[in-house]
RODO-2510 file (C-alpha; in nm, 4 decimals, decimal comma):
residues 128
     n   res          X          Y          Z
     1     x     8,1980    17,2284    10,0556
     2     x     7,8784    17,0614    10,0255
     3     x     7,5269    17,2861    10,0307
     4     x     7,2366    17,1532    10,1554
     5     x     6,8584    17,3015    10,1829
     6     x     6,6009    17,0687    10,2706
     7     x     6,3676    16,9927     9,9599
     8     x     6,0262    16,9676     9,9249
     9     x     5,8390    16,8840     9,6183
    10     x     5,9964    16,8939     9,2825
    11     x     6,1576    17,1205     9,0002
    12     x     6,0998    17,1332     8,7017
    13     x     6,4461    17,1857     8,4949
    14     x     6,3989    17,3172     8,0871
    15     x     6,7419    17,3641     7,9415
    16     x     6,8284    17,2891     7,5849
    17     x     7,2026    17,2559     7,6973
    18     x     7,2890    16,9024     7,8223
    19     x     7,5393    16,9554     7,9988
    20     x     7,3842    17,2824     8,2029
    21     x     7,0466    17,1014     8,2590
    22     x     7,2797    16,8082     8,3823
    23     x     7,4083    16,9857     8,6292
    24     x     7,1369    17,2004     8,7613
    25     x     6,9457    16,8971     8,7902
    26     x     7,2924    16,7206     8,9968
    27     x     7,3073    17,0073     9,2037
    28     x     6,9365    17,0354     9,2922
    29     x     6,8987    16,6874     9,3458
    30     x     7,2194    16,6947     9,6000
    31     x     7,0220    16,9538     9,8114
    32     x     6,7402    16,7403     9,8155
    33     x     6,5531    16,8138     9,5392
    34     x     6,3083    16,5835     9,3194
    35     x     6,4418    16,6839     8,9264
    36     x     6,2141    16,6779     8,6163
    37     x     6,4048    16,7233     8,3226
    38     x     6,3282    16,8746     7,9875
    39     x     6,4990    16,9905     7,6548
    40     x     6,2680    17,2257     7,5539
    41     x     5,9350    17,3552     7,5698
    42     x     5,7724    17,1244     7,3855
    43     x     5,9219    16,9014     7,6252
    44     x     5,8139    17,0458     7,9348
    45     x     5,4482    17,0701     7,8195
    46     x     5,4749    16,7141     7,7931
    47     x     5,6342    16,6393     8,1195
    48     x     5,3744    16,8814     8,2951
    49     x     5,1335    16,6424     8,1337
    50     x     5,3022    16,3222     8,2775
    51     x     5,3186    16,4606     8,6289
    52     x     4,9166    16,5868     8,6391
    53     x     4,8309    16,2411     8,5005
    54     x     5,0122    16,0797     8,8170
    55     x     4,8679    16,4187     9,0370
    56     x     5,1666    16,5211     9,0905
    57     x     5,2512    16,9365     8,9926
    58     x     5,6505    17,0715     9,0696
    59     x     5,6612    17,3740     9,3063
    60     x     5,9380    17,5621     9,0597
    61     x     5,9921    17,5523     8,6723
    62     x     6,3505    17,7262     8,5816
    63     x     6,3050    17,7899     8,2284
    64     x     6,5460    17,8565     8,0009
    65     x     6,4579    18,1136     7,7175
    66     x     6,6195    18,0826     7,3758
    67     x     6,5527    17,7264     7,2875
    68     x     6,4604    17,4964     6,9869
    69     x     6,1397    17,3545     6,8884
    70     x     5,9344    17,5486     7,1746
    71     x     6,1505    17,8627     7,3233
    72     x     6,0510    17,9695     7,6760
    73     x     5,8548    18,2233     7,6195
    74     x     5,6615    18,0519     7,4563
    75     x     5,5983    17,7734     7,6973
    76     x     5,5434    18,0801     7,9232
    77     x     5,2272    18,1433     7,6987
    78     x     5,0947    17,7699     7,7115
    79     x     5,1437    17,7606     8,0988
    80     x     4,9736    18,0624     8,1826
    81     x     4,6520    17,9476     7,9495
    82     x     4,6083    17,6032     8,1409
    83     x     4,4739    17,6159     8,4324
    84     x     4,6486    17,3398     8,5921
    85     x     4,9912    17,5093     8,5159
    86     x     4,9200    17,8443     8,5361
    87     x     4,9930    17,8709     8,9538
    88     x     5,3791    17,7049     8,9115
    89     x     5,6308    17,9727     8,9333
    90     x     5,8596    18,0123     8,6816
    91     x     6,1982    18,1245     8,7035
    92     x     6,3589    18,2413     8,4300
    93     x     6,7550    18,1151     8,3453
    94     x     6,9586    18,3219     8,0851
    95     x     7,2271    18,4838     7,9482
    96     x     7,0143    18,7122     7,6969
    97     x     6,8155    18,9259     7,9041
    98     x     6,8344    19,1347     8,2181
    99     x     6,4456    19,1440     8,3321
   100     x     6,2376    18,8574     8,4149
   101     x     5,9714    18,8226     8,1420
   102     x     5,6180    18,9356     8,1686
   103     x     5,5078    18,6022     8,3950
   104     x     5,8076    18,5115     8,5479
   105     x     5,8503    18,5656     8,9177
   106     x     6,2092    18,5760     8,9029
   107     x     6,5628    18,5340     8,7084
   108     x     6,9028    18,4271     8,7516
   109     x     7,1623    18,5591     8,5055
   110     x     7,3980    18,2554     8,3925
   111     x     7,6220    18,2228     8,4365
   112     x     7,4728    18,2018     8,8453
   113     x     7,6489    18,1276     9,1245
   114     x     7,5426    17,7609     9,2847
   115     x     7,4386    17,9325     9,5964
   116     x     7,1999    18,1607     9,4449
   117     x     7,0719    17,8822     9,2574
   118     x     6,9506    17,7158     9,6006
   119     x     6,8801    17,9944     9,7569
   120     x     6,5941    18,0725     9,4989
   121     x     6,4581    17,7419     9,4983
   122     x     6,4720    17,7290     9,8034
   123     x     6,2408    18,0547     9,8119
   124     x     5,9427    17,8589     9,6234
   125     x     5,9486    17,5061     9,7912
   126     x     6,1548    17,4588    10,0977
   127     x     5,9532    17,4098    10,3922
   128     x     6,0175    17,6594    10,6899
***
């Protein structure tokens, strides 16, 4: 059964698991979704960059926590200081910790159920 939601703008996806990030990005991009793609923190800072140079900002970062080279909270930490970053939601994805972060506006527990997954993007930047 295929789930659609009709996307608007684009997520930001920073998962140090191939595979997972992979797959959320498939699944968002199915729905409708435009997917950026990071490994890591590091990473997303960097793709942030890309996308402000072109004027272009995502309307969701999921954000995975316990990462290498730049975890998420971390990242969290750099967002939050830059202007330009600081008003993207973040969602926080993990397996390690029940509560959303200090900055996060939400969390899904993985493993998360596909419909969830939608449903909370959906929540930030679907129109209607």
């Amino acid at each position: 059964m295929e789930i659609s939601v009709p996307g608007v703008g684009s997520v930001l996806v920073v998962e140090d698991d191939a595979d997972l990030r992979a797959a959320v990005a498939d699944i968002l991009e199915d729905a409708g979704f435009e997917v950026h793609v990071a490994e890591n923190g590091q990473d997303a800072l960097h793709v942030f960059g890309e996308l402000g140079h072109r004027g272009e900002r995502p309307c969701l970062v999921l954000l995975d926590l316990m990462m290498p080279v730049m975890d998420g909270l971390t990242f969290m930490e750099h967002a939050r200081a830059d202007p330009g970053l600081s008003q993207v939601p973040i969602v926080v994805f993990s397996a390690s910790v029940r509560e959303p972060p200090e900055g996060a506006r939400a969390m899904l527990r993985k493993p998360f159920e596909i419909p969830l997954l939608l449903d909370t993007v959906a929540g930030f930047c679907a129109q209607g």
